[in-house]
Every structure is written in C-alpha cells, then in structure tokens.
N, CA, C and O atoms as a GROMACS GRO file, in nm:
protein
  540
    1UNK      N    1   0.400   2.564  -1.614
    1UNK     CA    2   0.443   2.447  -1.538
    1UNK      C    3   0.328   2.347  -1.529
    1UNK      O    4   0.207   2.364  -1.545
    2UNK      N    5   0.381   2.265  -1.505
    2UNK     CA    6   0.270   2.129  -1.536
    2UNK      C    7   0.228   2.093  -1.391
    2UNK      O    8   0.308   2.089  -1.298
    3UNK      N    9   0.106   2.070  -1.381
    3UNK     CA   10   0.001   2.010  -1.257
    3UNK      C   11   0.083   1.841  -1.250
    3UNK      O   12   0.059   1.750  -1.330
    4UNK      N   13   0.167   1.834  -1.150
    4UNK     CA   14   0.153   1.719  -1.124
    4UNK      C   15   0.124   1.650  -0.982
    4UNK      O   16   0.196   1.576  -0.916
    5UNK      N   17  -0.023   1.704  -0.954
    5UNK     CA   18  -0.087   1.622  -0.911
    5UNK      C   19  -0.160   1.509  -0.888
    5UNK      O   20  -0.249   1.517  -0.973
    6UNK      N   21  -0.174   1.438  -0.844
    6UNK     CA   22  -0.217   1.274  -0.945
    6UNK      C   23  -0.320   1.191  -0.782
    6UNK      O   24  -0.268   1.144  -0.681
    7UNK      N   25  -0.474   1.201  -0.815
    7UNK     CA   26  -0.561   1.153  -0.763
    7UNK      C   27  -0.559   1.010  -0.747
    7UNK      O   28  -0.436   1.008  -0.752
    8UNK      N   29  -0.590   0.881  -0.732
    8UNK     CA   30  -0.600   0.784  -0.716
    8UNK      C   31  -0.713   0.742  -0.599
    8UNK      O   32  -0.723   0.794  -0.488
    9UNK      N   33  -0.786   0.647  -0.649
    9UNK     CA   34  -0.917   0.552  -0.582
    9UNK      C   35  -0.823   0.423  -0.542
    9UNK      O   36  -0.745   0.361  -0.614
   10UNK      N   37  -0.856   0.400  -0.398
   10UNK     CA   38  -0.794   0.269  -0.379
   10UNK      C   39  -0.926   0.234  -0.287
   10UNK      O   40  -0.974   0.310  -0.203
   11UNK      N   41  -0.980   0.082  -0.325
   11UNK     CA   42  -1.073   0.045  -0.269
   11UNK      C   43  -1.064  -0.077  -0.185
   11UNK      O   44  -1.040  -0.184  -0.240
   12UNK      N   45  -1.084  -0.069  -0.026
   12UNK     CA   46  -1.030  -0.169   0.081
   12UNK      C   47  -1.140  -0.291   0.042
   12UNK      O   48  -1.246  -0.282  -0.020
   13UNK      N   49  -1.100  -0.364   0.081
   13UNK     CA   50  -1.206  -0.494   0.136
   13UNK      C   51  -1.226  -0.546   0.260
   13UNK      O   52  -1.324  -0.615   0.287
   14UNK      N   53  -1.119  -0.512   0.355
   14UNK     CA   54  -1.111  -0.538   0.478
   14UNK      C   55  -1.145  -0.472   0.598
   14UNK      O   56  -1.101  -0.357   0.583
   15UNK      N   57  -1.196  -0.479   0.705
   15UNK     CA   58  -1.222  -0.376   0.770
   15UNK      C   59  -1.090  -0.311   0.848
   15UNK      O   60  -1.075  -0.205   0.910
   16UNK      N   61  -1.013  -0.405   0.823
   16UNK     CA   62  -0.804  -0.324   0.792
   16UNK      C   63  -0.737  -0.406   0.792
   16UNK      O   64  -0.710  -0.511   0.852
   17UNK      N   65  -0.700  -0.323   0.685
   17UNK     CA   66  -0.549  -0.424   0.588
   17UNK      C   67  -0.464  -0.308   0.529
   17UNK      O   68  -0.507  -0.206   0.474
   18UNK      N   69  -0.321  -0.345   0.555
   18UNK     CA   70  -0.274  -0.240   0.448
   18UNK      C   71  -0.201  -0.302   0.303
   18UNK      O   72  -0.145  -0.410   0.284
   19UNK      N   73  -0.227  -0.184   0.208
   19UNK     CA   74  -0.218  -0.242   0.084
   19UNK      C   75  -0.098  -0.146   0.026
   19UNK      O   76  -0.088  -0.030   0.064
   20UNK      N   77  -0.006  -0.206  -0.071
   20UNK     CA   78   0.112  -0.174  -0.143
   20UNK      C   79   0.052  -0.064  -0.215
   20UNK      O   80  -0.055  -0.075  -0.275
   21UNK      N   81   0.133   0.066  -0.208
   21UNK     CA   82   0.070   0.102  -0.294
   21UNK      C   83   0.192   0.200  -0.426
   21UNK      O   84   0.177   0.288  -0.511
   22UNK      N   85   0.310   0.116  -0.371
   22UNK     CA   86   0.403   0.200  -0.441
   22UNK      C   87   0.445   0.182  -0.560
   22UNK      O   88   0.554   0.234  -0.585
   23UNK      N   89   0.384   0.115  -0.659
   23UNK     CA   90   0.377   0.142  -0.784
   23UNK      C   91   0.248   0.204  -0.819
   23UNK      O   92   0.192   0.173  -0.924
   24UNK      N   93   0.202   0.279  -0.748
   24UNK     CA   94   0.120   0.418  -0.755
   24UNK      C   95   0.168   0.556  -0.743
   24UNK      O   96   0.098   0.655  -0.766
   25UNK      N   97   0.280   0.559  -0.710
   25UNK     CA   98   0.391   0.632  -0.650
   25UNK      C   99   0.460   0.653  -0.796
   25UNK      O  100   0.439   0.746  -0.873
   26UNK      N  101   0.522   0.575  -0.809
   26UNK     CA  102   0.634   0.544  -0.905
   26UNK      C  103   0.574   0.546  -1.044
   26UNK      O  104   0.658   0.540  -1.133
   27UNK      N  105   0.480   0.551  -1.073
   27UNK     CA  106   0.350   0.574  -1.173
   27UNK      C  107   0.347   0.729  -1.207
   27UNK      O  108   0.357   0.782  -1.318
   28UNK      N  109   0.327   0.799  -1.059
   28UNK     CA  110   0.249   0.902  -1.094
   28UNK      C  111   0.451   1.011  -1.094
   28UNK      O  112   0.473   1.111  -1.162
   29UNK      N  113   0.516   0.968  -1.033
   29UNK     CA  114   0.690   0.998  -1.093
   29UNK      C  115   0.717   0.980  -1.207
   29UNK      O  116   0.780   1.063  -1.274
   30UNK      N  117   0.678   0.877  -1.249
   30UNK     CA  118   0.718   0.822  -1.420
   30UNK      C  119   0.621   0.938  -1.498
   30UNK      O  120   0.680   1.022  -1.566
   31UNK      N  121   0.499   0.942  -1.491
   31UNK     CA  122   0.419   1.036  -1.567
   31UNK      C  123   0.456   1.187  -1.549
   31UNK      O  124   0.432   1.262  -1.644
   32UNK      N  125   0.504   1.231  -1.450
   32UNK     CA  126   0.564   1.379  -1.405
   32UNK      C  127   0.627   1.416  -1.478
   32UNK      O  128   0.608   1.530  -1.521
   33UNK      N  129   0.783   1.296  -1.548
   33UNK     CA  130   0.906   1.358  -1.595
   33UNK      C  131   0.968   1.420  -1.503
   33UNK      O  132   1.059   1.489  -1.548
   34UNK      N  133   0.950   1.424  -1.343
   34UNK     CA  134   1.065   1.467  -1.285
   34UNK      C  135   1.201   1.439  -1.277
   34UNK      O  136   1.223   1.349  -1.358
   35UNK      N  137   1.263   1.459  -1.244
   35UNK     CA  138   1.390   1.399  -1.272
   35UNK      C  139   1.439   1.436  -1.148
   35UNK      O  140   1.473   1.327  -1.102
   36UNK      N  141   1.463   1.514  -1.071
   36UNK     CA  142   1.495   1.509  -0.906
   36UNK      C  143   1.399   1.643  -0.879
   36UNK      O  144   1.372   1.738  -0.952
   37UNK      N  145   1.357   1.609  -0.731
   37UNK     CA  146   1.286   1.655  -0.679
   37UNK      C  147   1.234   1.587  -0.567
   37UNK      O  148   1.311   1.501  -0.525
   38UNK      N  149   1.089   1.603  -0.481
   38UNK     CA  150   1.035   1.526  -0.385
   38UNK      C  151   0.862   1.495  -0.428
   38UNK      O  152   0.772   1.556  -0.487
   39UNK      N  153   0.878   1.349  -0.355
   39UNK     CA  154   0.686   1.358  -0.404
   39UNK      C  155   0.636   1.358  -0.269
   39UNK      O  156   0.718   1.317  -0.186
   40UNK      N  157   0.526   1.391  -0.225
   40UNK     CA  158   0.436   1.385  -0.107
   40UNK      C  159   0.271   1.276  -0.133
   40UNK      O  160   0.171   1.303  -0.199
   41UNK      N  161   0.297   1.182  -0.068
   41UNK     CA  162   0.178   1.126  -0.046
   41UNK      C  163   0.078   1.141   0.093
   41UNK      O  164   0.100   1.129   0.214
   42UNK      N  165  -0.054   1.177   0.005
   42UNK     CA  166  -0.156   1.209   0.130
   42UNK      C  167  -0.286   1.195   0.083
   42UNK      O  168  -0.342   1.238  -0.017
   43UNK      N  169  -0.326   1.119   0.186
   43UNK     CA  170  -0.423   1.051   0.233
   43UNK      C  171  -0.567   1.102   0.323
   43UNK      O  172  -0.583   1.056   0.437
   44UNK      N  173  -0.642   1.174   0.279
   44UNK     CA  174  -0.757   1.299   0.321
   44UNK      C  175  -0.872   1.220   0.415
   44UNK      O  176  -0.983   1.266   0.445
   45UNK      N  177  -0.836   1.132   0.442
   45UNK     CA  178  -0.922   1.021   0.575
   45UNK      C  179  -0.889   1.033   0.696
   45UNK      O  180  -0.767   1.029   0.709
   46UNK      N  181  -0.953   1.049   0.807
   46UNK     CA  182  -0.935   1.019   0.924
   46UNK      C  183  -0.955   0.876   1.000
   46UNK      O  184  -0.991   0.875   1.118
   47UNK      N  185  -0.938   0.788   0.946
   47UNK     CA  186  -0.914   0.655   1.001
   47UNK      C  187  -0.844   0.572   0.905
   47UNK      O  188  -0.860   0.451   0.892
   48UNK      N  189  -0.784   0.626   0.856
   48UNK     CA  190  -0.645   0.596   0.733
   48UNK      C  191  -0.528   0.615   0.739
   48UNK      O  192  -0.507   0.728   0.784
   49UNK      N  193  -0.421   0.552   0.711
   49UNK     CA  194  -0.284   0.615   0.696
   49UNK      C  195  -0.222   0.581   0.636
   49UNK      O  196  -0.246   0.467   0.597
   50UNK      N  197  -0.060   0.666   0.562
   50UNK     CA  198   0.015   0.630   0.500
   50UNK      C  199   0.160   0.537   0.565
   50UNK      O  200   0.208   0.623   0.640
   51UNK      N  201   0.225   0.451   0.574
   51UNK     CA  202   0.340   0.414   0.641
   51UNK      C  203   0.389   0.362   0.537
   51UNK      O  204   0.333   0.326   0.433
   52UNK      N  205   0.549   0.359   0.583
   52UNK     CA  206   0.618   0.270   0.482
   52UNK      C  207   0.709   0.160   0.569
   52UNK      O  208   0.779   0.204   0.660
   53UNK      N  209   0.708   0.028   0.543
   53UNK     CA  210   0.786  -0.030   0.561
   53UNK      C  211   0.822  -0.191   0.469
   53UNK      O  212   0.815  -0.179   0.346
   54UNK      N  213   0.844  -0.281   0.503
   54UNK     CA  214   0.902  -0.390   0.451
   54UNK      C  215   0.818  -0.428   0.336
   54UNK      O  216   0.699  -0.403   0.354
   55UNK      N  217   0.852  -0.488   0.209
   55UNK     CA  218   0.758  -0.516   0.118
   55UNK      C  219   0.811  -0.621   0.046
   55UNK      O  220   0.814  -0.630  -0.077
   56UNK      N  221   0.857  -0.710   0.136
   56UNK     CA  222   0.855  -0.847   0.069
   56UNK      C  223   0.805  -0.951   0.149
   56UNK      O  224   0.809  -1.062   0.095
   57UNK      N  225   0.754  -0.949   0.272
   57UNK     CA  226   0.696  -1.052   0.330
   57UNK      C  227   0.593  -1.013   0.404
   57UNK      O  228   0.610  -0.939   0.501
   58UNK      N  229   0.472  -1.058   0.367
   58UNK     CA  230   0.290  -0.988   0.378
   58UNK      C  231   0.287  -0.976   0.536
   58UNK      O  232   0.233  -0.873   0.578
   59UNK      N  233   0.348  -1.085   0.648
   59UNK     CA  234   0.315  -1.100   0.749
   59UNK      C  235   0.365  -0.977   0.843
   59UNK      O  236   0.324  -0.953   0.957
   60UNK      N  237   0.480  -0.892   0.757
   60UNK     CA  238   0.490  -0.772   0.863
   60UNK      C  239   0.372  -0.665   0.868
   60UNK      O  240   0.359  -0.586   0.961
   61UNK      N  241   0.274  -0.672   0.736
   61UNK     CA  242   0.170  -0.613   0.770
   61UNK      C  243   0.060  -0.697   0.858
   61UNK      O  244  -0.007  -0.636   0.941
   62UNK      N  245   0.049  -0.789   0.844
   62UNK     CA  246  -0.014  -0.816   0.932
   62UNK      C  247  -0.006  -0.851   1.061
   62UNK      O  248  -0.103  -0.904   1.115
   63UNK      N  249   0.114  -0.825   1.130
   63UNK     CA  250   0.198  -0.836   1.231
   63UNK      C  251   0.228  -0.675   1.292
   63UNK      O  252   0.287  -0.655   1.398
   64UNK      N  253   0.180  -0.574   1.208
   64UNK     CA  254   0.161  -0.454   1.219
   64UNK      C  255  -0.008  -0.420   1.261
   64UNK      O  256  -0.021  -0.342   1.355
   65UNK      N  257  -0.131  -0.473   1.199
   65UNK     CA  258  -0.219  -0.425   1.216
   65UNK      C  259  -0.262  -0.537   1.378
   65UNK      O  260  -0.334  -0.478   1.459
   66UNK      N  261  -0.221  -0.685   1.417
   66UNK     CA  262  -0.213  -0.730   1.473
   66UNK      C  263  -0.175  -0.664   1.640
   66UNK      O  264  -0.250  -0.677   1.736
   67UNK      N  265  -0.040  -0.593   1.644
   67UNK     CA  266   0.007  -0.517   1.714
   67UNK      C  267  -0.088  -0.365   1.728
   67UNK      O  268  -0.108  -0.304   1.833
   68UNK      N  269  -0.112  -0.347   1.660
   68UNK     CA  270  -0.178  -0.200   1.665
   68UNK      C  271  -0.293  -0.234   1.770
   68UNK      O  272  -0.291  -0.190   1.884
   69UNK      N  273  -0.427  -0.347   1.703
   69UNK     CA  274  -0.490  -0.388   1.789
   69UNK      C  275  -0.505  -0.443   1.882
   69UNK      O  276  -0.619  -0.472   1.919
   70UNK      N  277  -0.349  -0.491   1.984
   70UNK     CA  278  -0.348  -0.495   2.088
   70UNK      C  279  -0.371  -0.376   2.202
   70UNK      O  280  -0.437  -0.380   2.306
   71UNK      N  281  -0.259  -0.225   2.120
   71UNK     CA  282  -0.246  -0.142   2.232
   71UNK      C  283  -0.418  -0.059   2.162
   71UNK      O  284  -0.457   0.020   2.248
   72UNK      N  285  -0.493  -0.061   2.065
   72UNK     CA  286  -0.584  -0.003   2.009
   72UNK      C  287  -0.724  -0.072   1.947
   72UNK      O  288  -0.764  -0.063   1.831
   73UNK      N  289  -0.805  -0.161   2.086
   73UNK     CA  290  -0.860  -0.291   2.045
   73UNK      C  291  -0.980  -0.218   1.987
   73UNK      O  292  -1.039  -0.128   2.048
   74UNK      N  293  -1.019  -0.264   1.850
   74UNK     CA  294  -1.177  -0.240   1.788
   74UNK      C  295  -1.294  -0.216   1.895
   74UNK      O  296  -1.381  -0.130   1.884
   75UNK      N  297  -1.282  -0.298   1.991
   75UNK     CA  298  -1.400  -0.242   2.108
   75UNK      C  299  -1.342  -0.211   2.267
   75UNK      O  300  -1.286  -0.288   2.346
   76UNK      N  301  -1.372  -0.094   2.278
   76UNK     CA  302  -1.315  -0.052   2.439
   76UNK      C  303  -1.403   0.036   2.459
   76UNK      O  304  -1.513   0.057   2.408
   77UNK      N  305  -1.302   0.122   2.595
   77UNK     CA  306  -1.412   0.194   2.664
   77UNK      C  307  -1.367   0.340   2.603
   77UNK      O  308  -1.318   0.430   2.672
   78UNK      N  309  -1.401   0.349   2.419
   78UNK     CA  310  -1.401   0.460   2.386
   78UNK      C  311  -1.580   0.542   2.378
   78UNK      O  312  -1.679   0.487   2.331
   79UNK      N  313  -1.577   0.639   2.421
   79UNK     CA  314  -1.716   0.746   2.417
   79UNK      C  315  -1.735   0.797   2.246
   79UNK      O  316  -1.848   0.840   2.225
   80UNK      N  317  -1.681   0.797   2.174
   80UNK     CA  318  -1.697   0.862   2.024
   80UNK      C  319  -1.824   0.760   1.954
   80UNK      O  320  -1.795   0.641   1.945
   81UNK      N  321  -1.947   0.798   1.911
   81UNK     CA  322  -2.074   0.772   1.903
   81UNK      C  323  -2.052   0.698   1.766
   81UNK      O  324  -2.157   0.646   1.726
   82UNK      N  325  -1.952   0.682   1.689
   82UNK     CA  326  -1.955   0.608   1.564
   82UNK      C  327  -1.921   0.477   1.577
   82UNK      O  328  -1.968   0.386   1.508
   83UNK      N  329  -1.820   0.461   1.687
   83UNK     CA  330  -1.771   0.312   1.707
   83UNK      C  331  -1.641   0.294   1.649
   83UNK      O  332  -1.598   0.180   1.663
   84UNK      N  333  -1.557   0.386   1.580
   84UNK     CA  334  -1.443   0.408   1.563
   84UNK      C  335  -1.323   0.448   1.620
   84UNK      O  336  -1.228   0.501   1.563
   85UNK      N  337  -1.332   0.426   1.713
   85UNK     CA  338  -1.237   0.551   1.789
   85UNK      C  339  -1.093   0.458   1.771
   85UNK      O  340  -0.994   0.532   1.770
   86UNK      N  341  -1.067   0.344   1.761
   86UNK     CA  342  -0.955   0.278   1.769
   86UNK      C  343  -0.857   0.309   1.643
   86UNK      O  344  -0.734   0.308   1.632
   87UNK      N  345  -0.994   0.345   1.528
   87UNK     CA  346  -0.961   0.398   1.347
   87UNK      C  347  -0.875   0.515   1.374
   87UNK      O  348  -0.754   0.509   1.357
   88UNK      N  349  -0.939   0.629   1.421
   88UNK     CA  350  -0.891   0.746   1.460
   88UNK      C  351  -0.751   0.742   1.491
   88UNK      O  352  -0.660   0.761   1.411
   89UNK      N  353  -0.739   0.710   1.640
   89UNK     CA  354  -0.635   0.673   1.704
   89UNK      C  355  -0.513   0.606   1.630
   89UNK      O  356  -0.403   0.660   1.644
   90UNK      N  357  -0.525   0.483   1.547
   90UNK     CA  358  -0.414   0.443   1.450
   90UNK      C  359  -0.400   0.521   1.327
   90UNK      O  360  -0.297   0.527   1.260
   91UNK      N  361  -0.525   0.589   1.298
   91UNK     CA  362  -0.492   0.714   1.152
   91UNK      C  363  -0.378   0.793   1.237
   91UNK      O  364  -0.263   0.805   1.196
   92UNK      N  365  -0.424   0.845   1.361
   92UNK     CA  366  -0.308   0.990   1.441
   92UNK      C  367  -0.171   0.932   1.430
   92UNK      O  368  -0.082   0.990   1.368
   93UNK      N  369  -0.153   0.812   1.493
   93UNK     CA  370  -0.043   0.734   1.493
   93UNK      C  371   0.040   0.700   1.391
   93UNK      O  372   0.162   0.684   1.387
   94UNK      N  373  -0.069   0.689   1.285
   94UNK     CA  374   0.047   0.610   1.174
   94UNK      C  375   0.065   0.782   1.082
   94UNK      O  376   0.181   0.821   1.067
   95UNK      N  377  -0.002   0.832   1.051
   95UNK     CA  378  -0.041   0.965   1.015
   95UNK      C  379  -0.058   0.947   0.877
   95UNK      O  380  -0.013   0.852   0.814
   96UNK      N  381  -0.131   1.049   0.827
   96UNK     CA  382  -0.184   1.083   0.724
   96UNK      C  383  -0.094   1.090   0.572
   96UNK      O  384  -0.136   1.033   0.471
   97UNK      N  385   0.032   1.167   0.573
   97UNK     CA  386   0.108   1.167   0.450
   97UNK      C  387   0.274   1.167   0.487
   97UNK      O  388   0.309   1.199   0.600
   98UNK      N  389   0.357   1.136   0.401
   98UNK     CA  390   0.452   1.054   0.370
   98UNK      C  391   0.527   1.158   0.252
   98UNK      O  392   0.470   1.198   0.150
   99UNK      N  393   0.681   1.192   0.296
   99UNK     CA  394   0.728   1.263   0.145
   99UNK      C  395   0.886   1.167   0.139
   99UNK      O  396   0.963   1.121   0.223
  100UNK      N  397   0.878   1.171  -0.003
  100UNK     CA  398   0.970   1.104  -0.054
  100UNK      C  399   1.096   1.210  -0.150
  100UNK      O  400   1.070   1.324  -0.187
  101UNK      N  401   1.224   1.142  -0.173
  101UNK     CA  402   1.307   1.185  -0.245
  101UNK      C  403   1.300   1.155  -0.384
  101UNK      O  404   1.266   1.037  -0.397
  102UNK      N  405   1.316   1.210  -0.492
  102UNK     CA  406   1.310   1.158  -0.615
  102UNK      C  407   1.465   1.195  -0.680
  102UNK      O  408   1.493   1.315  -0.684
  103UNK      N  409   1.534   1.128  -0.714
  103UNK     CA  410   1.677   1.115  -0.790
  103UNK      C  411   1.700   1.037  -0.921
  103UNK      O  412   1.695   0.914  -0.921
  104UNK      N  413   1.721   1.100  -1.018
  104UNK     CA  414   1.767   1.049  -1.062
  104UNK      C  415   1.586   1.001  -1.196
  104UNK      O  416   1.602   0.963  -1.312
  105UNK      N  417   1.493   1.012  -1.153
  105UNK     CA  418   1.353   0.946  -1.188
  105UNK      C  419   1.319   0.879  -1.104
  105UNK      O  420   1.221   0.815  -1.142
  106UNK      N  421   1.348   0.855  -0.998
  106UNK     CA  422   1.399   0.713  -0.888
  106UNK      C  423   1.336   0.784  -0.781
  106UNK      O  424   1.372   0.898  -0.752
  107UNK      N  425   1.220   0.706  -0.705
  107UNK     CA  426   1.140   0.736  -0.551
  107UNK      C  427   1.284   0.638  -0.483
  107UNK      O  428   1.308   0.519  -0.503
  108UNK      N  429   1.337   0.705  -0.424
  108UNK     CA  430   1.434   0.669  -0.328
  108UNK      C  431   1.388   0.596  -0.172
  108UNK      O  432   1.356   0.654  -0.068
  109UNK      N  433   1.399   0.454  -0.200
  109UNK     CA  434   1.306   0.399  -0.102
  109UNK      C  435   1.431   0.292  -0.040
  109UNK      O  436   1.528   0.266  -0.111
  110UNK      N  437   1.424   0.262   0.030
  110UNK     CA  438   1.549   0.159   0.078
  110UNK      C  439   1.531   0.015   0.000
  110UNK      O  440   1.451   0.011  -0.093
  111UNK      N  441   1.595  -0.091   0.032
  111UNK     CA  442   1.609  -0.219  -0.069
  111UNK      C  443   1.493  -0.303   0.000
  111UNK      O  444   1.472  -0.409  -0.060
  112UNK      N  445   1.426  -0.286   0.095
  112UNK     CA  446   1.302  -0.367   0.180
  112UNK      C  447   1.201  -0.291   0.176
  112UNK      O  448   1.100  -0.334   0.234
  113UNK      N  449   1.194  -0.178   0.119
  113UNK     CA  450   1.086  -0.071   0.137
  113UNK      C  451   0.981  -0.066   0.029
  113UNK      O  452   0.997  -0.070  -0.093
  114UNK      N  453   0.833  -0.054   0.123
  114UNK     CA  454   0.741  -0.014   0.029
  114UNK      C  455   0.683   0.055   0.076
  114UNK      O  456   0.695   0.068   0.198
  115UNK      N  457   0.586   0.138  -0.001
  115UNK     CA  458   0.467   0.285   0.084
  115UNK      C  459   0.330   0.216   0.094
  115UNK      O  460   0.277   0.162  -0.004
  116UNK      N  461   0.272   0.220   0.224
  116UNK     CA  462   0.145   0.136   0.185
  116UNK      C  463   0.006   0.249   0.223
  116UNK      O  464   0.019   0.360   0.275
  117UNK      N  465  -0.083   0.206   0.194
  117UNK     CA  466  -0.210   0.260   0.242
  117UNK      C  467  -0.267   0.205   0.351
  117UNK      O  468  -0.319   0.097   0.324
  118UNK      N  469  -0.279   0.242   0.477
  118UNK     CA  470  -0.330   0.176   0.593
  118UNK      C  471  -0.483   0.190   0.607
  118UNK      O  472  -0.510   0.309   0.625
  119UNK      N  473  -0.566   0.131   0.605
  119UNK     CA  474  -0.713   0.095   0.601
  119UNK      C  475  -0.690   0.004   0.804
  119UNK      O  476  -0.625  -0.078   0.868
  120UNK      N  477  -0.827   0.127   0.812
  120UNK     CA  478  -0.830   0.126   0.970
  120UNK      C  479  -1.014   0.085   0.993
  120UNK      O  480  -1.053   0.010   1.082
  121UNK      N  481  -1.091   0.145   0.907
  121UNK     CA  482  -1.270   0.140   0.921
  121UNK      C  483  -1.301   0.104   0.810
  121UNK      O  484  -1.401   0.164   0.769
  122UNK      N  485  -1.255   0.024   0.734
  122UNK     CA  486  -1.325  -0.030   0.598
  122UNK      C  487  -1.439  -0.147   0.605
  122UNK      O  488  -1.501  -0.173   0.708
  123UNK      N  489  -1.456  -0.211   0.484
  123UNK     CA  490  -1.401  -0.184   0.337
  123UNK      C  491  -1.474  -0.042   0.351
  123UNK      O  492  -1.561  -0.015   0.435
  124UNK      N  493  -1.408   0.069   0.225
  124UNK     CA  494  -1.422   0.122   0.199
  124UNK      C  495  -1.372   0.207   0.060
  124UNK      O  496  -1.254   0.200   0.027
  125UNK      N  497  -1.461   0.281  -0.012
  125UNK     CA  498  -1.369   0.397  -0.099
  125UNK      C  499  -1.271   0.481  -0.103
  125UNK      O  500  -1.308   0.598  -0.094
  126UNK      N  501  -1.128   0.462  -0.115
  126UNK     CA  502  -1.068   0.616  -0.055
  126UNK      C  503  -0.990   0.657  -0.170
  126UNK      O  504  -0.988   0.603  -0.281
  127UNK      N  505  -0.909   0.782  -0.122
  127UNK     CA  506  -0.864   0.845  -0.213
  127UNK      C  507  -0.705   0.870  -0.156
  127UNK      O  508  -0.691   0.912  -0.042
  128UNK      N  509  -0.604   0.846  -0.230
  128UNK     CA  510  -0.494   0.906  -0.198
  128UNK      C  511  -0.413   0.985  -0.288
  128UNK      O  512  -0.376   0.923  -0.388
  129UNK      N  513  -0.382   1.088  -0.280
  129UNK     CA  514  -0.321   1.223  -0.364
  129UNK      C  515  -0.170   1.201  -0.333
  129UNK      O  516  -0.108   1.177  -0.229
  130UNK      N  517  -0.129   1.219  -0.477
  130UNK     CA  518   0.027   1.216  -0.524
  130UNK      C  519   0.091   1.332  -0.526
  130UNK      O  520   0.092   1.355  -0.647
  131UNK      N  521   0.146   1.424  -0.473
  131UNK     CA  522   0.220   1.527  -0.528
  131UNK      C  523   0.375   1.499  -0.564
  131UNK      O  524   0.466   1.452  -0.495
  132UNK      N  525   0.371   1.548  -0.707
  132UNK     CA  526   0.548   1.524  -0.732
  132UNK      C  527   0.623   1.701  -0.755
  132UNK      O  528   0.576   1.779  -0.837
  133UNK      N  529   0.698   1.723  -0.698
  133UNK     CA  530   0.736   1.849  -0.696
  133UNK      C  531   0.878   1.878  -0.771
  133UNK      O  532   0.963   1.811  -0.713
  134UNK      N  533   0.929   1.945  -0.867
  134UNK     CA  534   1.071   1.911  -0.933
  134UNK      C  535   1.130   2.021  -0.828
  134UNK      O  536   1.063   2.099  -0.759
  135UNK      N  537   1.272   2.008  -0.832
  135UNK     CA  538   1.349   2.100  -0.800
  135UNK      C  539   1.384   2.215  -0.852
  135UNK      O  540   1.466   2.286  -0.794
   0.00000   0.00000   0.00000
C-alpha cells in the first residue's frame, strides 16, 4: 500500500493571517489516486490552526482574525514568559487538524468553502501534513 502522506512548508509573512490552503489538499488527493475515502489535515504548531470557511471574499478572514483579537488581544494580562499566550489560546480554539470526505476524487467541501492555515505568532516556517486515507 502506498504512503500517502504528503508534508508541505507554508511560509507566513504576517504576524497572523490566514492563508488558502486548499489546493494543497486537493494536490496531495489528486497525487494519492484515491477515489473515496477521507483526508486529515494537521498542523504540528502550537500557535497555529487549521479552519475552514468562506473562500471567496478575503475580508471574512480578516474579519475572523480581527474578532479573535478582540476576545484574545496580542497584549494582556497573560503570565506565559514568551509573549504568546493570545497564539496559544486561538491555536486551542481554532484547533490543530481538520478531516475531510473524499468522493468520487473530490475533497467534499461546500460551494463557499475553503481549508485555510491559521498563522497566530509569525512570520514564520511551518509545516502542515496531509493524510489521505482510501476506503
């Protein structure tokens, strides 16, 4: 049986932004040859996350990280000695990995839907892991 696991480098510029990342998805499905089954995306950071939502108009992400840093402001009265604690807190929240349906060759995503990478303490290097699993 074939390893289809599938590594990927995605590199932030922002100290948070989230970025599309679902023709990374649909990439590492197309290269599988699955044909139905489920994929799992995950994300091995603790001030990172995976979410999915709208992917045709930029401002719901930023209307997302906007909101986050109201109830989770970059500087408060957190004690954690790095200066992150707000990163943390929206990594727990938004969480780490994401599994999808595959039909057909097809990541089964709704007609507004995209999977993004949430960048919480950047810029930075990260890594997000593809698993595609057949049935």
């Amino acid at each position: 049986m074939k390893n289809n696991l599938f590594q990927y480098s995605i590199k932030t510029n922002k100290e948070q932004e989230i970025i599309d990342i679902t023709n990374l998805i649909n990439k590492a499905v197309k290269q599988s040859g699955v044909k139905d089954g489920c994929v799992i995306v995950y994300c091995p950071h603790t001030t990172a996350g995976i979410t999915v939502n709208e992917n045709t108009d930029p401002d719901v992400s930023r209307d997302i990280i906007m909101s986050l840093n109201k109830v989770f402001p970059t500087v408060g009265d957190y004690r954690h000695f790095e200066g992150n604690s707000h990163a943390h807190i929206k990594s727990s929240l938004m969480g780490v990995e994401k599994s999808f349906i595959i039909n057909e060759s097809q990541l089964l995503l709704g007609t507004w839907q995209g999977v993004y990478f949430c960048e919480f303490d950047g810029p930075r290097s990260r890594k997000v892991y593809v698993k595609v699993i057949s049935n």
